[in-house]
N, C-alpha and C positions, 0 to 999 in steps of 0.2 A: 272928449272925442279924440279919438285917434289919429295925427296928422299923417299921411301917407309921406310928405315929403320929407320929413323928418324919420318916421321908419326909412323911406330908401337912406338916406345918409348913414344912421346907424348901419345900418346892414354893408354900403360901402365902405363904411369906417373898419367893422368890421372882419369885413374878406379884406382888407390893405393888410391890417396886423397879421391875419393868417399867411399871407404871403408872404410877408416878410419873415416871421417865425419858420416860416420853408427853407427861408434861406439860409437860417442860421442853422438848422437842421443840415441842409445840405455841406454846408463849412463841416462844420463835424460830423460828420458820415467820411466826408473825403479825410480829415487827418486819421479818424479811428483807422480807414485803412490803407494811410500811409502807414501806421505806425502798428499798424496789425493790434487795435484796441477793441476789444468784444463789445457790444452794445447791442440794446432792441427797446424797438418802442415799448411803453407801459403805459398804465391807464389808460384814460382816455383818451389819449392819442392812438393807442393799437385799440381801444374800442373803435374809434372812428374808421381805423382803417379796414374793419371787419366789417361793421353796421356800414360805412356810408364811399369805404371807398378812398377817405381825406378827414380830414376835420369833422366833427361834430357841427351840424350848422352853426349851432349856439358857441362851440367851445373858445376860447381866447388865448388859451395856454397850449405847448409842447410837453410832455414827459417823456423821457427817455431814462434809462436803467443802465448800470453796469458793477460790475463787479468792482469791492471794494480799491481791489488792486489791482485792474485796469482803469477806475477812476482817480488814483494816484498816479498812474501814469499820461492820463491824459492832462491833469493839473500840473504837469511837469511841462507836458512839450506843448500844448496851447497856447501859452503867451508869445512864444516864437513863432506860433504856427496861424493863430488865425488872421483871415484880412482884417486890412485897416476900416476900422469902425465895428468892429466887434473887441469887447472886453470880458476876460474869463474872472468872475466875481465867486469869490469863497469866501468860507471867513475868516482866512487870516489877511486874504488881499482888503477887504473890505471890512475892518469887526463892527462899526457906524451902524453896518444894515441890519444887524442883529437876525443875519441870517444864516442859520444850520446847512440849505441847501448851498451845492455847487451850479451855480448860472452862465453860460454865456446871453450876454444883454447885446442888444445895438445899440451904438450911443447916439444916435440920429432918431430916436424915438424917444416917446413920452407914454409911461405905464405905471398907474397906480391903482393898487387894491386898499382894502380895507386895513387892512394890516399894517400897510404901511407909515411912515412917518414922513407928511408931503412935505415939510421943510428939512428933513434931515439932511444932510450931506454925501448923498452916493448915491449911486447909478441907479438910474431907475427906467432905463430904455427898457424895451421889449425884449424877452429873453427865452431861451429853454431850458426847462429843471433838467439836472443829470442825478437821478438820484441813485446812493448806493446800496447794493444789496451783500448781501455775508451769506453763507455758510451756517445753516441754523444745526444743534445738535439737535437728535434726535430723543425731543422729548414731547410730552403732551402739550398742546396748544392751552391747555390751563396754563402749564406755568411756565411757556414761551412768552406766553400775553403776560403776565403778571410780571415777570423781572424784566421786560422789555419795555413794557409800558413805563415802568420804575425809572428808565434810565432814559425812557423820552422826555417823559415828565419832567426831570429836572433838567436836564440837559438846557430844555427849551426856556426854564424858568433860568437857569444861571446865564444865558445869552439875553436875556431881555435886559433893557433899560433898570438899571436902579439909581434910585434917588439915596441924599445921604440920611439915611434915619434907621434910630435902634431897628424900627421893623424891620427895615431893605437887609439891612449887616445880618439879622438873626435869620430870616427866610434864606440871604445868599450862602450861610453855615451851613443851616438845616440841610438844603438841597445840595450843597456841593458833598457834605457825607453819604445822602443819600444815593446821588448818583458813583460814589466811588466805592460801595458795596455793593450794589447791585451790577455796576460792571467788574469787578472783581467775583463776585459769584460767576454771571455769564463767563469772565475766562476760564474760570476753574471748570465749570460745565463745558465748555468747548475744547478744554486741553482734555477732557477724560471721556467722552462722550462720540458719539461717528459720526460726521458732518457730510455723508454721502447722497442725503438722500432732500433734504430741505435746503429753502435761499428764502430770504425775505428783506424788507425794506424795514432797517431800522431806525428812520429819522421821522416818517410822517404817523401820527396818532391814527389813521386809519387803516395801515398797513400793520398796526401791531397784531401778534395774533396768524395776520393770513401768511399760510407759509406754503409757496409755490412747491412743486416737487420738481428737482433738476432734470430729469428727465422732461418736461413738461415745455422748457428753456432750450435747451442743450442736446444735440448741435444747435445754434443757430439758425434761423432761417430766413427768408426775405418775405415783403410783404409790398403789396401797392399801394402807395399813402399821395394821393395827390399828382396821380399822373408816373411817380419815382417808385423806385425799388431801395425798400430801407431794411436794414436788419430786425429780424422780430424772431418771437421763443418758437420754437419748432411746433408746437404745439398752443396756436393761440383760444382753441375750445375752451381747453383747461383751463388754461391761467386764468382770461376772465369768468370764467366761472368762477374760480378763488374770490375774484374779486368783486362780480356785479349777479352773481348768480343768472337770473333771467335778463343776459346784455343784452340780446336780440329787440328787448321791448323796450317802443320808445316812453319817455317819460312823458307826465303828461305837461302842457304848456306854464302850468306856475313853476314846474322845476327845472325847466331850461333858461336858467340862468348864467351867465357870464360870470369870471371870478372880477374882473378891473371894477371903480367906478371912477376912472378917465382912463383916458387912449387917448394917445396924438401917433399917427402911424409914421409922422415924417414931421421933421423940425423945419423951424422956418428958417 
């Protein structure tokens, strides 16, 4: 049986996290334009802000997008720039988390997913993906997905934990040539190729493949996310079409799932 006073908690627990994720949101909105930094919501964060408005009732996460090289610029002037209790986690500030994405966390929260390592040694407050996106050449989505995939695949596999054993050392070989041919293919396809017309996210496995069209992006535009005006792709139809085809429909209740399995929205 279903406790009711335990669903309201959860649901409290909940909307705290989402609020606070607002705020980190907010910090980074305001440095992106002090320092004149492109950005727009993505995923399911600009799904929500189409379907509901804010948040996904269910959602627990932020994602946010930006261009390679405005995402290099905000990893520059962030550590000076955000308030005290936020920390900008990458993986060279961080390599412990065995994390590919760029995060700002609060370190006054408690966040852990499946993935994570709950004894490991690194931040694990509540945070917002910034993930980045490139300049796709202009080739068939066969074999954007195919050498893209190539270089997520290992990427992911040489950031993970290895133990010391013949296997670990021959898998870390294998993948580390892997992944340095098939980004060597992509530059040579990118230095010969027109990069005019596609952008895509080359770090998460379900982004490989869907390649936005810049026009779709670009100019930037605003959008209403929880009351606030946040940067989002001129065109949000399209994008999430790229990505959820039919966003408008809600899923049904076994797929409204949360990514954590703990939250703590404020430390004691």
């Amino acid at each position: 049986m279903n406790n009711p006073y335990l669903q309201k908690f959860k649901e409290q627990q909940l909307r705290a996290c989402q609020l606070k994720q607002l705020s980190i949101l907010e910090e980074i909105d305001r440095i992106c334009k002090k320092h004149q930094i492109g950005y727009w919501l993505d995923g399911g964060t600009l799904l929500g802000a189409v379907r509901h408005g804010g948040f996904i009732p269910w959602d627990d996460d932020i994602d946010i997008a930006m261009r390679q090289e405005d995402l290099d610029r905000f990893v520059s002037v962030a550590p000076s720039e955000l308030r005290e209790g936020l920390f900008l986690q990458t993986p060279q500030i961080e390599p412990q988390s065995k994390e590919p994405i760029v995060k700002v966390r609060d370190l006054n929260s408690f966040y852990v997913e499946g993935s994570d390592n709950f004894a490991a040694d690194y931040q694990k407050g509540l945070y917002v993906d910034i993930f980045p996106m490139v300049d796709y050449p202009t080739l068939s989505k066969k074999w954007v997905k195919r050498i893209t995939l190539g270089i997520s695949k290992s990427y992911s596999i040489l950031h993970k934990s290895h133990y010391y054993s013949f296997n670990a050392f021959a898998e870390f070989f294998w993948f580390g040539a892997k992944y340095a041919v098939n980004k060597c293919l992509w530059s040579l396809l990118c230095a010969v190729r027109p990069k005019n017309v596609y952008l895509s996210n080359i770090l998460i496995n379900n982004g490989y493949g869907i390649m936005h069209r810049q026009d779709s992006v670009f100019p930037l535009g605003t959008i209403n996310f929880e009351g606030k005006s946040f940067s989002a792709p001129c065109n949000p139809d399209a994008y999430l079409s790229d990505l959820y085809r039919n966003y408008m429909e809600i899923p049904p209740k076994e797929k409204q799932k949360i990514h954590s399995v703990f939250i703590m929205p404020e430390l004691i």
